[in-house]
C-alpha positions as CSV (number, residue, x, y, z in Angstrom):
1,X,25.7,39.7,19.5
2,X,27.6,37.4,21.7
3,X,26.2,33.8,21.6
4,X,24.4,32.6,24.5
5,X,25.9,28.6,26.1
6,X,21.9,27.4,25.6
7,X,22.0,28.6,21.9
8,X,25.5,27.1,21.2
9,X,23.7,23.8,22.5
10,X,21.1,24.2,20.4
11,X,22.6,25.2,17.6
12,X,24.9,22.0,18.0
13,X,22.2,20.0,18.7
14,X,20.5,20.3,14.9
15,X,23.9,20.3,13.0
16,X,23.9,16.7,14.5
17,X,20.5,16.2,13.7
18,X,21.1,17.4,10.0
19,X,24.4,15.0,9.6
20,X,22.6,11.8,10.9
21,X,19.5,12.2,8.5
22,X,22.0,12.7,6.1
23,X,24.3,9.6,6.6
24,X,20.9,7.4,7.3
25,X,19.8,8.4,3.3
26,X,20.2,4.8,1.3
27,X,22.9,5.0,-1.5
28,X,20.0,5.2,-4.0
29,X,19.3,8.7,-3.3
30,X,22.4,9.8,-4.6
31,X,21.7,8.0,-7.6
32,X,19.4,10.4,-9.0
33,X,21.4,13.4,-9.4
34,X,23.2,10.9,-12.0
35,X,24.8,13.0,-14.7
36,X,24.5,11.1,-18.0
37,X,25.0,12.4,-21.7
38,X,21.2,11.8,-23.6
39,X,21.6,10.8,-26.9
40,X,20.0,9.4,-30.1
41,X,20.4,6.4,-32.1
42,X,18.8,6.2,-36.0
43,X,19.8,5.7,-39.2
44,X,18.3,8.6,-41.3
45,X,20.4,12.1,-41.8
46,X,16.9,13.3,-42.4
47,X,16.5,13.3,-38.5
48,X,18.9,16.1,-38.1
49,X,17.2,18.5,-40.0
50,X,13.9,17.5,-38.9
51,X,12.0,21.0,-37.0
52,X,11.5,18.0,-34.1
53,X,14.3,17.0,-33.4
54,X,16.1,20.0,-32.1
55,X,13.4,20.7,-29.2
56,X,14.8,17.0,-27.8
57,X,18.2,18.7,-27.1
58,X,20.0,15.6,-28.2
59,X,23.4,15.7,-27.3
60,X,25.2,12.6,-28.9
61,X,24.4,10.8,-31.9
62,X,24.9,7.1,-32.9
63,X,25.3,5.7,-36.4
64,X,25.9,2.1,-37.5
65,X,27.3,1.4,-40.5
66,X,28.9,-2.5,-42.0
67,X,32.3,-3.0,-41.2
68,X,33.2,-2.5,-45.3
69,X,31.6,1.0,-45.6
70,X,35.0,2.4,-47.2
71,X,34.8,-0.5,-49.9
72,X,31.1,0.1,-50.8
73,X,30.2,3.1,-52.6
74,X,25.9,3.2,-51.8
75,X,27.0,2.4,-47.7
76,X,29.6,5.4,-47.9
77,X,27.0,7.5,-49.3
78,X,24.9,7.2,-46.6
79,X,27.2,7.1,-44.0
80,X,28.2,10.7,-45.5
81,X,25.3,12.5,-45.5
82,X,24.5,11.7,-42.0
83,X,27.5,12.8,-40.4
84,X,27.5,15.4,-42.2
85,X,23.7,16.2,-40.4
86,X,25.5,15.2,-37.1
87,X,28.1,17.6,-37.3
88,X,26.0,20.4,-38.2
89,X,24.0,19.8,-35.1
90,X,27.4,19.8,-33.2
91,X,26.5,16.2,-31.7
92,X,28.9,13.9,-30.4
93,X,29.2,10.9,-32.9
94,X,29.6,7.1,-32.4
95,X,29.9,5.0,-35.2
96,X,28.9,1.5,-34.9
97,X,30.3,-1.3,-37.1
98,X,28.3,-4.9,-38.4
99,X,28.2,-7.2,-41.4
100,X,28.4,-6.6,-44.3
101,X,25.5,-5.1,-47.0
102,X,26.5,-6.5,-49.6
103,X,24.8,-10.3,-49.9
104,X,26.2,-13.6,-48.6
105,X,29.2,-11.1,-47.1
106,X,26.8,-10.5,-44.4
107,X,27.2,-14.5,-42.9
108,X,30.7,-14.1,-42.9
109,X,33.2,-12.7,-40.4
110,X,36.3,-11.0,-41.9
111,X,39.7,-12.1,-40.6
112,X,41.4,-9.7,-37.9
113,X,43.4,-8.5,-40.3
114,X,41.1,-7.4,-43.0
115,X,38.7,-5.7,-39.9
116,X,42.3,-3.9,-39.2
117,X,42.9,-2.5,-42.3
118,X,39.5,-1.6,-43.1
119,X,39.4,0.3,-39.8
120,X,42.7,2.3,-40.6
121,X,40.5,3.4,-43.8
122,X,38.2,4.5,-41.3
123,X,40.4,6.2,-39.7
124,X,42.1,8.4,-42.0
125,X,39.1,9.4,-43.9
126,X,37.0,10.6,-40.6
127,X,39.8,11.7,-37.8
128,X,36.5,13.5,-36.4
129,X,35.3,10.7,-35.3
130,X,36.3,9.6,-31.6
131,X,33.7,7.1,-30.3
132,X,33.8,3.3,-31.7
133,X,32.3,0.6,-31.6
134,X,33.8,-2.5,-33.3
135,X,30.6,-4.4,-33.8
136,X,26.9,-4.0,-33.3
137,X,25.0,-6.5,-31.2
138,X,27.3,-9.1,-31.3
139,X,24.9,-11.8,-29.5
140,X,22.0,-11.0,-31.6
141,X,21.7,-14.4,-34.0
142,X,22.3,-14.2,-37.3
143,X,18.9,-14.8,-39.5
144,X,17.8,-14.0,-42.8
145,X,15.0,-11.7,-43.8
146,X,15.1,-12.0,-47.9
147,X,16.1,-10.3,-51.1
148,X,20.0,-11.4,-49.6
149,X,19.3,-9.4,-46.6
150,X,20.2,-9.8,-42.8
151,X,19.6,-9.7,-39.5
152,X,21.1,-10.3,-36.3
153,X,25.1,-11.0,-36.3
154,X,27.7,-13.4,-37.3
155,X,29.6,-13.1,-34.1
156,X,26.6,-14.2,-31.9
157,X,29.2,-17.9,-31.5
158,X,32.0,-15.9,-31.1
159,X,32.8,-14.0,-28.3
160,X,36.9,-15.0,-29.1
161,X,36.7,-12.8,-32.3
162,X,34.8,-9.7,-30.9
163,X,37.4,-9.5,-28.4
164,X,39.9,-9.9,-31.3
165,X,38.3,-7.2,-33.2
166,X,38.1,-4.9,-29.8
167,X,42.1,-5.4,-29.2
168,X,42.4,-4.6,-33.4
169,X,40.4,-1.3,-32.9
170,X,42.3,-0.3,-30.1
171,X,45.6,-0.5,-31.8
172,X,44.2,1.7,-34.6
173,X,42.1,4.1,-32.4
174,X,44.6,5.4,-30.4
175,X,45.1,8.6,-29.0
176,X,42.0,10.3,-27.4
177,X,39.7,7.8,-28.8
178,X,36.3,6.0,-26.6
179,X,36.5,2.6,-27.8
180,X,33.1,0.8,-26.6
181,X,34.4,-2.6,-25.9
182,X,31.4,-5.1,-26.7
183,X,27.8,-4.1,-27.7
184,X,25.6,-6.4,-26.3
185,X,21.5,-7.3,-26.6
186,X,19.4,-8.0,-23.7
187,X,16.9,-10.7,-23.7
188,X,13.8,-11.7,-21.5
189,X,16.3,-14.4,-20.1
190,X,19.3,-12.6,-19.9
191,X,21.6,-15.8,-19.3
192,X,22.9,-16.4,-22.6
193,X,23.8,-12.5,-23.1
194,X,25.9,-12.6,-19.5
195,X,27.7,-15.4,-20.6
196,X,28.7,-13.8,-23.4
197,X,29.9,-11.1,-21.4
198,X,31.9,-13.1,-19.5
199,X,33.8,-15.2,-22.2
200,X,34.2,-11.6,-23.9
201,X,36.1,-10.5,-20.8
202,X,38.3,-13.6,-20.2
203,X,39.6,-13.0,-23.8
204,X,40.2,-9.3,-24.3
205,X,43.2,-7.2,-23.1
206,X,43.2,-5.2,-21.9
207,X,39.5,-5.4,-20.2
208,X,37.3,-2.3,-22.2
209,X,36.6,0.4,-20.2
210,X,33.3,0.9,-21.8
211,X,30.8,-1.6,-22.8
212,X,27.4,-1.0,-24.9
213,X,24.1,-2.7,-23.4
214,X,20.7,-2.8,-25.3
215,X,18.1,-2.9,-22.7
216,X,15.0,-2.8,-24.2
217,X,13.6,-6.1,-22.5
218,X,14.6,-4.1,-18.9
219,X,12.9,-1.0,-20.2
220,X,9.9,-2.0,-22.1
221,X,8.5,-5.2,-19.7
222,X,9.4,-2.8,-16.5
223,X,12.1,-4.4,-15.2
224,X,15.8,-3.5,-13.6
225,X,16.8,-6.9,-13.0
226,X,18.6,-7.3,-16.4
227,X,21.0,-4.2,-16.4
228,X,21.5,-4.4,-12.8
229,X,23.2,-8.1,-13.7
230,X,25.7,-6.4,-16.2
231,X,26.5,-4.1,-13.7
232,X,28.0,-6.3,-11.8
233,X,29.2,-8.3,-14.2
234,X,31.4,-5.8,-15.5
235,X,32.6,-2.9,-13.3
236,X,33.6,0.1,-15.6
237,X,31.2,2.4,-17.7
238,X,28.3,1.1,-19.5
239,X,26.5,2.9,-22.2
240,X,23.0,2.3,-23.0
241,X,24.2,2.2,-27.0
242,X,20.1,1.3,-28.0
243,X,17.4,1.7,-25.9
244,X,13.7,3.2,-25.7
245,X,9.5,2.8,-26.1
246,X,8.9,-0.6,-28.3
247,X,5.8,0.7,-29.8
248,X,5.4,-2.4,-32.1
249,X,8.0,-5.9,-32.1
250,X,5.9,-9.0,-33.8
251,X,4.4,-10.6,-31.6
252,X,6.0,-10.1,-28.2
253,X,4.8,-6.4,-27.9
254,X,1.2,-5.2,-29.2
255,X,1.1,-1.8,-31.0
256,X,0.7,0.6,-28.5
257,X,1.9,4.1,-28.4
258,X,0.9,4.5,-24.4
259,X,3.1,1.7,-23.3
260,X,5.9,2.8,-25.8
261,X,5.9,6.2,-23.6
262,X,5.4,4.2,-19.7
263,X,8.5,2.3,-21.2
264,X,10.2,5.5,-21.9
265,X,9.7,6.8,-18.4
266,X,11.4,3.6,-17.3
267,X,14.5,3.9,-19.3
268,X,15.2,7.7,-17.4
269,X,15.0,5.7,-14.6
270,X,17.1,3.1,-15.3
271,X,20.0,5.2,-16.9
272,X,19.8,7.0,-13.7
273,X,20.6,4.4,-11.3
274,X,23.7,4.0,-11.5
275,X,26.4,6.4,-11.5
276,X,28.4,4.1,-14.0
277,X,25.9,4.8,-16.9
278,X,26.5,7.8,-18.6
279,X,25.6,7.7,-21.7
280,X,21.6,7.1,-22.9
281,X,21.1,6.6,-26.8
282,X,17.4,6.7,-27.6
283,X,16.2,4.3,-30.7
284,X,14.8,5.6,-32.4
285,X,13.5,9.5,-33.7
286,X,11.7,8.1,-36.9
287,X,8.7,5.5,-37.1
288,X,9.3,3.0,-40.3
289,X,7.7,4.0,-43.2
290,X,4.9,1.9,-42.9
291,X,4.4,1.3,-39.1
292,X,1.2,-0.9,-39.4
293,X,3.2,-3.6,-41.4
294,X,6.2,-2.9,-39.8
295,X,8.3,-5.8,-37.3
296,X,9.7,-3.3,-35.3
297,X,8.6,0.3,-34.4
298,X,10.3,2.1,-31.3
299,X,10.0,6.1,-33.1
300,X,9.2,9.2,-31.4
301,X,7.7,10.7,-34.6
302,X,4.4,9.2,-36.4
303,X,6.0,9.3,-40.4
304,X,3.5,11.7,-41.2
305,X,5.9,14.1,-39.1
306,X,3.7,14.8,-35.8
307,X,4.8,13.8,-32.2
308,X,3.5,10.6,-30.3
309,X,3.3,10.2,-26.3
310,X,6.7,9.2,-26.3
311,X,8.0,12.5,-27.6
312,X,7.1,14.7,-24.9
313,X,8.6,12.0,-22.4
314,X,11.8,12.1,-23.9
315,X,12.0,16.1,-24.3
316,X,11.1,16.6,-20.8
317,X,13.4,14.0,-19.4
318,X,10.1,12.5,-17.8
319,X,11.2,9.3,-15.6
320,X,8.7,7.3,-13.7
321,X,8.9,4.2,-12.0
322,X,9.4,0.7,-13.6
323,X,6.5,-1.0,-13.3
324,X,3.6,-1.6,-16.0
């Protein structure tokens, strides 16, 4: 049937209608359709075979492991064993370097050329393994925690030499290689960590086009403020390398598994708001041993191997709005 002038008009009239609803939408609406890869960061090759942790539909899987892992038999062991669990689960794999295990080599830095060559190890013993990061929190301070044992990092003075060792693992990783550029920590005041950034920047060539971001602070006190800075202080992709529910840290957070799983909620939201972030890594599946005496606790799984809150946020993806 033949259309009629007054339909035509009509007809016109709420194609217009549709098209200036849709140009009036704010540019934060297209942010949620944000495609991003979900994955998990923890340090057990137990996780993989754990009857959990396939329900979570884990995609990628992050690993980190001292920067001499070729040269030490126990770290090599254990670096096995869980890629081995990775690959078996078919997930993608990032390996994350830091200081050394092995006593007092944890203070040090190793030159750029013995980071190279030990890389090139790397490299030719796991050719599977496409996704790098040179080194682990690099702004986290160094501390340590006894029995020759370490925290934190001894690059959190110099940003000169983790853009050294970015350029080194670029010349190793070559073809058809992710090289995450700089893995940073966020802080309540995130000043220190976007200065770090910066001097980073103004030293590596070429600029990464991937940097890691640990935004726990952002996710677990409800905030945005922190990762929108890095945003735009750097302008290509930036993965959330560590992030998730703080069930337990000392004395800043309280145990509490109900907050751990609010905080969850707000780290969907914050990996989807921006289309720039695309990739999530979850820390972490397991609970410590002990999580009553424990410093730090962010697991989705009690040890005792049953789910908390957390877990069911994560599996279904739940986001909900940062606030407490």
């Amino acid at each position: 049937m033949q259309a009629t002038p007054l339909v035509m008009r009509r007809t016109l009239f709420v194609v217009i209608a549709i098209v200036a609803v849709l140009v009036a939408l704010p540019s934060g609406a297209g942010a949620a359709k944000t495609r991003y890869t979900l994955g998990v960061s923890d340090q057990q090759a137990s996780t993989f075979s754990n009857r959990l942790f396939k329900p979570l539909k884990f995609k990628a899987a992050r690993y980190i492991t001292p920067w001499d892992v070729m040269s030490s038999r126990a770290d090599r062991a254990q670096l096995n064993a869980w890629l081995f669990g990775a690959r078996v689960t078919k997930q993608r794999i990032l390996v994350s370097f830091e200081h050394s295990h092995r006593g007092k080599r944890a203070k040090t830095l190793p030159s750029v050329k013995a980071f190279t060559a030990a890389m090139r190890k790397f490299k030719k013993a796991y050719p599977f393994v496409r996704e790098i990061s040179p080194w682990n929190e690099v702004n986290r301070k160094l501390h340590p925690i006894g029995r020759g044992q370490y925290q934190g990092q001894p690059t959190y003075r110099n940003p000169k030499r983790v853009a050294q060792y970015y350029m080194a693992a670029r010349k190793v990783f070559t073809q058809k290689r992710t090289i995450v550029g700089i893995d940073l920590l966020d802080a309540q005041n995130v000043g220190p960590a976007l200065s770090f950034l910066r001097r980073f920047l103004a030293a590596a060539h070429p600029d990464p086009k991937v940097i890691g971001w640990h935004n726990y602070s952002d996710t677990n006190r409800f905030s945005t403020s922190r990762t929108k800075q890095v945003l735009r202080a750097f302008r290509g992709r930036v993965w959330l390398t560590e992030t998730g529910g703080i069930v337990k840290l000392g004395k800043s957070f309280k145990r509490s598994q109900t907050r751990a799983a609010k905080a969850l909620g707000c780290m969907f939201t914050l990996a989807k708001s921006n289309r720039r972030i695309q990739r999530l890594y979850v820390y972490q599946f397991n609970a410590p041993h002990n999580p009553r005496t424990a410093q730090f606790d962010a697991g989705l799984i009690n040890p005792n191997n049953t789910r908390r809150p957390g877990y069911k946020v994560v599996q279904k993806r739940r986001a909900r709005r940062c606030r407490a």
